[in-house]
C-alpha positions as CSV (number, residue, x, y, z in Angstrom):
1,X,-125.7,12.5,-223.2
2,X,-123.8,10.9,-220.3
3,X,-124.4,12.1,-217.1
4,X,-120.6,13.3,-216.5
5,X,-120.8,15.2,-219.6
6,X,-124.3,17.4,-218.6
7,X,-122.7,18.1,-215.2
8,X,-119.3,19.6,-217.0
9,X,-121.4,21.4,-219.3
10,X,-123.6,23.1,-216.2
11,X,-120.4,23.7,-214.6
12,X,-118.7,25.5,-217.2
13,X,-121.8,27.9,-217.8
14,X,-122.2,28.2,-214.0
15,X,-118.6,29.3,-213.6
16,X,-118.7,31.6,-217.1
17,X,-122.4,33.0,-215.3
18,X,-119.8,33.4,-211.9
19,X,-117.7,35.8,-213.1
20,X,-119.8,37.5,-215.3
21,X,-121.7,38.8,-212.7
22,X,-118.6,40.1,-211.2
23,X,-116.9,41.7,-214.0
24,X,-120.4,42.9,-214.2
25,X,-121.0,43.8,-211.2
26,X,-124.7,41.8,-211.1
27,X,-124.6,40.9,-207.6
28,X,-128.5,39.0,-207.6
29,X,-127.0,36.7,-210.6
30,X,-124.1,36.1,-208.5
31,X,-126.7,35.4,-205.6
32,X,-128.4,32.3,-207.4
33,X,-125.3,31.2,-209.6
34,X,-122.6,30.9,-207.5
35,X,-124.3,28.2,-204.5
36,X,-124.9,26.5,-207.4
37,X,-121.4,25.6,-208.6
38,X,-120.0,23.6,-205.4
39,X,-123.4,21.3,-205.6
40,X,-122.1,20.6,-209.4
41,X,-118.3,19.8,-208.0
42,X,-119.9,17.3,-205.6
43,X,-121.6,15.8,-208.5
44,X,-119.0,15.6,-210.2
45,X,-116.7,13.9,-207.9
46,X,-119.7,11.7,-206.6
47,X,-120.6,10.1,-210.6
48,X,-116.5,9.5,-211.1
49,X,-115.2,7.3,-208.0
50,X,-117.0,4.4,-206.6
51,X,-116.6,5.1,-202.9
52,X,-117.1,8.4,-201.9
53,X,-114.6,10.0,-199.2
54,X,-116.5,11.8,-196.3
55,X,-114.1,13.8,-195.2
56,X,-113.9,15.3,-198.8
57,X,-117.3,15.7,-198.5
58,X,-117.3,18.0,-195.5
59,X,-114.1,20.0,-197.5
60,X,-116.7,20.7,-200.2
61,X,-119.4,21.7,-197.7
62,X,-117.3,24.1,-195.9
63,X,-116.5,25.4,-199.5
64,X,-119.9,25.6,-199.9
65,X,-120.7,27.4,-196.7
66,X,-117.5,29.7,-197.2
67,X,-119.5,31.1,-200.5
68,X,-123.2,31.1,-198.9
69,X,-121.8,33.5,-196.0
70,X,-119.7,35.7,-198.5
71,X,-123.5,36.4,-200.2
72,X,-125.3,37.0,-197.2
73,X,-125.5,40.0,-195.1
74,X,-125.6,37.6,-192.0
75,X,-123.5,39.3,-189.1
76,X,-120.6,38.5,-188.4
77,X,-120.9,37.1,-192.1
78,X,-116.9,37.8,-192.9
79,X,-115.9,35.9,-189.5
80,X,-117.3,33.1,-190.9
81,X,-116.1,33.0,-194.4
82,X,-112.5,33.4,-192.6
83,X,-113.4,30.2,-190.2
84,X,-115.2,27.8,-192.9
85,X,-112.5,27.7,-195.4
86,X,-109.5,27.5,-192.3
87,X,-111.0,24.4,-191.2
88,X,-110.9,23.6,-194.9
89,X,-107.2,24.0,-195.0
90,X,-106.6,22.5,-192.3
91,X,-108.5,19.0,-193.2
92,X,-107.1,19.3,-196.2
93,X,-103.4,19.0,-194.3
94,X,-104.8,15.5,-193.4
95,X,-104.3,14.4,-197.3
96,X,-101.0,15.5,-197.1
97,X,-100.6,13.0,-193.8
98,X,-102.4,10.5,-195.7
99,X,-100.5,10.4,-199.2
100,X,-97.2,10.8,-197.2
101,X,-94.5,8.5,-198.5
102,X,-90.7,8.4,-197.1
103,X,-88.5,10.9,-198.2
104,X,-86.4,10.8,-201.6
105,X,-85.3,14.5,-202.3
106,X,-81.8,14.3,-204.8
107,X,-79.4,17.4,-204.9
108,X,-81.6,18.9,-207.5
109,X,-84.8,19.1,-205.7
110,X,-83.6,20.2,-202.6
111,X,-82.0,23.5,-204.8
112,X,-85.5,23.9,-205.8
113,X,-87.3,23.5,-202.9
114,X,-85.0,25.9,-200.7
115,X,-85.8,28.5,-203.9
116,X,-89.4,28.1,-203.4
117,X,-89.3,28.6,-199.8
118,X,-87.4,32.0,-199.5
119,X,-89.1,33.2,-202.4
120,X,-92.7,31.7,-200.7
121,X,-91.5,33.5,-197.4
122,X,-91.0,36.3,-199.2
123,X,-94.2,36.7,-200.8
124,X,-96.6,35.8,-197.9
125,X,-94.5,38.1,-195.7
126,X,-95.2,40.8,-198.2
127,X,-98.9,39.9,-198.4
128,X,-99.2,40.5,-194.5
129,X,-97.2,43.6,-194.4
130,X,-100.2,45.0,-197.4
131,X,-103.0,43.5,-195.6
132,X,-102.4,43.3,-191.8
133,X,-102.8,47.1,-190.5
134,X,-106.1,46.9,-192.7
135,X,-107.5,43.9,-190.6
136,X,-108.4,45.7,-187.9
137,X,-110.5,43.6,-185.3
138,X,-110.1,40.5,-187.0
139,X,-106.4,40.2,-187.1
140,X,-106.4,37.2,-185.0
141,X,-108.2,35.6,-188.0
142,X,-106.6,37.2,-190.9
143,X,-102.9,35.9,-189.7
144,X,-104.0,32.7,-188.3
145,X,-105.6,31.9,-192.3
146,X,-102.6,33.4,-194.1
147,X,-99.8,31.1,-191.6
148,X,-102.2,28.0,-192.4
149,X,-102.1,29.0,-196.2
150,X,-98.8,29.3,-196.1
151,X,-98.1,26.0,-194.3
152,X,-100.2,24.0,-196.7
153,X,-98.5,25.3,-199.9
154,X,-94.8,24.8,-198.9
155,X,-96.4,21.2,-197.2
156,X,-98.1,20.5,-201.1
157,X,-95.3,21.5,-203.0
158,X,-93.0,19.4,-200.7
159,X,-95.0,16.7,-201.5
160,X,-95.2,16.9,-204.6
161,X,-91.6,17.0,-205.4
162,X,-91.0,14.2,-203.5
163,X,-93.8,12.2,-204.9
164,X,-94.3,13.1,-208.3
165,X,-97.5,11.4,-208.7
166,X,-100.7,12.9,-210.8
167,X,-102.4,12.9,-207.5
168,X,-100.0,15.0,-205.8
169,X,-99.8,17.3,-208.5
170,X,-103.3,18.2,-208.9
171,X,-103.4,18.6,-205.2
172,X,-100.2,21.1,-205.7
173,X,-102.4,23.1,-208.2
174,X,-105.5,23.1,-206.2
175,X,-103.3,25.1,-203.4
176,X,-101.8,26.9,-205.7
177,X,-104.9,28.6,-207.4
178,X,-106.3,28.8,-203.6
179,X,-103.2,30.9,-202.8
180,X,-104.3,33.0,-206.1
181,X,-107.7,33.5,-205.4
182,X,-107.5,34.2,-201.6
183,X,-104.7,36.5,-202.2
184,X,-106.5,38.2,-204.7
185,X,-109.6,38.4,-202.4
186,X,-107.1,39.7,-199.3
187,X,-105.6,42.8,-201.4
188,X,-109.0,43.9,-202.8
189,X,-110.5,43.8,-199.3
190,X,-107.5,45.4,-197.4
191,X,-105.3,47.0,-199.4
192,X,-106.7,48.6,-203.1
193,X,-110.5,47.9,-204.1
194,X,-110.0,46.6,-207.9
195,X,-112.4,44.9,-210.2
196,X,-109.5,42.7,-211.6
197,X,-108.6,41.4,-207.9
198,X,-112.6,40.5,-207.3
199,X,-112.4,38.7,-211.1
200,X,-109.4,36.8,-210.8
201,X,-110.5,35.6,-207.2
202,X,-113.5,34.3,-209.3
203,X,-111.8,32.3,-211.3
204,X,-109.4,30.8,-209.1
205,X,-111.7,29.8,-206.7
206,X,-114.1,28.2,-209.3
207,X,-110.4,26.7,-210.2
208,X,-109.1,25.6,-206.9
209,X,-112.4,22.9,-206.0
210,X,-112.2,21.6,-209.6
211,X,-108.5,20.7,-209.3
212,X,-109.8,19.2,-205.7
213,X,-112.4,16.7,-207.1
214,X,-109.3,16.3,-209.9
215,X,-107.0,15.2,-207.0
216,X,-109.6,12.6,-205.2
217,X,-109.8,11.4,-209.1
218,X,-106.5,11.0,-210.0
219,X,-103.7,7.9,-209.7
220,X,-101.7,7.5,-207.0
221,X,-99.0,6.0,-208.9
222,X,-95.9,8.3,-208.4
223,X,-94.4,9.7,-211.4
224,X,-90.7,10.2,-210.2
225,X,-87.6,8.2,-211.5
226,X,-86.2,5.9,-209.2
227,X,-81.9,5.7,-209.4
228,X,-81.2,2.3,-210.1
């Protein structure tokens, strides 16, 4: 059995293990499965490019960390989930410097765009408005990770439109299930305590760092249609 292959195979019985234990409720399985899975992602990106990228290795570390201080009962434990995946988000705007290409938006994807961005406003406005007076002391935080969420999904899907490129898109969908699972995470913690929120942040986190490694995988090569 190819090495790629075993690693897949753990991964998808870590992640099925992963949220399990939360539909469960089985807090100790969650405990010794979950640290396990970003160790597998790593693996997986490590066995499939020939150079690995260091800065994508310190995203998948702070991922890493983000889930290790969610387990524990550390003090100040929350604080630090908050502060390792910001700076996450905030290296990860560093890919969107780095696969930047000049701008080609036609008629059409400007409609779209200025569609996605009122109705993005929209829903990240109403996020806040269900989440903020919850917050209490760490409000600072709370806003400061929802603005820089915010930022990097309008930046991604920008990108992407203009781009087209597999890299690009996988990047888009990586944000996108980020946006899921965080949300999901944010309204279960401050707004209405529900099983479904805590499973679906499960899976779209598990989703979000395989759609990562997916995007430091991927071609370059842009999809879109030039006009002749």
């Amino acid at each position: 059995m190819k090495i790629r292959t075993l690693i897949k195979i753990l991964l998808l019985i870590t992640s099925a293990l992963c949220v399990i234990s939360t539909a469960l409720q089985l807090p100790v399985l969650e405990l010794y499965v979950k640290p396990m899975t970003v160790p597998l992602f790593f693996m997986l990106y490590w066995f499939n490019v020939k150079k690995p990228d260091g800065i994508f290795l310190i995203v998948l570390v702070l991922c890493f960390l983000g889930d290790i201080f969610l387990l524990t009962d550390i003090g100040n434990g929350f604080i630090y989930v908050l502060l390792s995946y910001t700076f996450c988000y905030l290296i990860l705007f560093y890919y969107l410097y780095k696969n930047h290409k000049p701008i080609d938006y036609g008629v059409t994807d400007i409609v779209y765009l200025v569609v996605f961005f009122i109705a993005w406003t929209y829903i990240a406005y109403e996020i806040y408005a269900m989440t903020y007076q919850a917050m209490g002391g760490i409000k600072p935080y709370g806003v400061s990770y929802l603005v820089i969420l915010y930022l990097l999904l309008l930046g991604a899907v920008f990108q992407y439109v203009n781009i087209r490129s597999a890299k690009s898109l996988w990047f888009l969908i990586a944000i996108l299930n980020f946006v899921v699972s965080d949300t999901c995470f944010a309204l279960n913690r401050f707004y209405i305590p529900s099983i479904e929120f805590e499973i679906i942040n499960s899976i779209y986190q598990l989703l979000a760092v395989f759609f990562l490694v997916q995007f430091k995988i991927a071609s370059p090569i842009s999809l879109k249609m030039k006009n002749i």
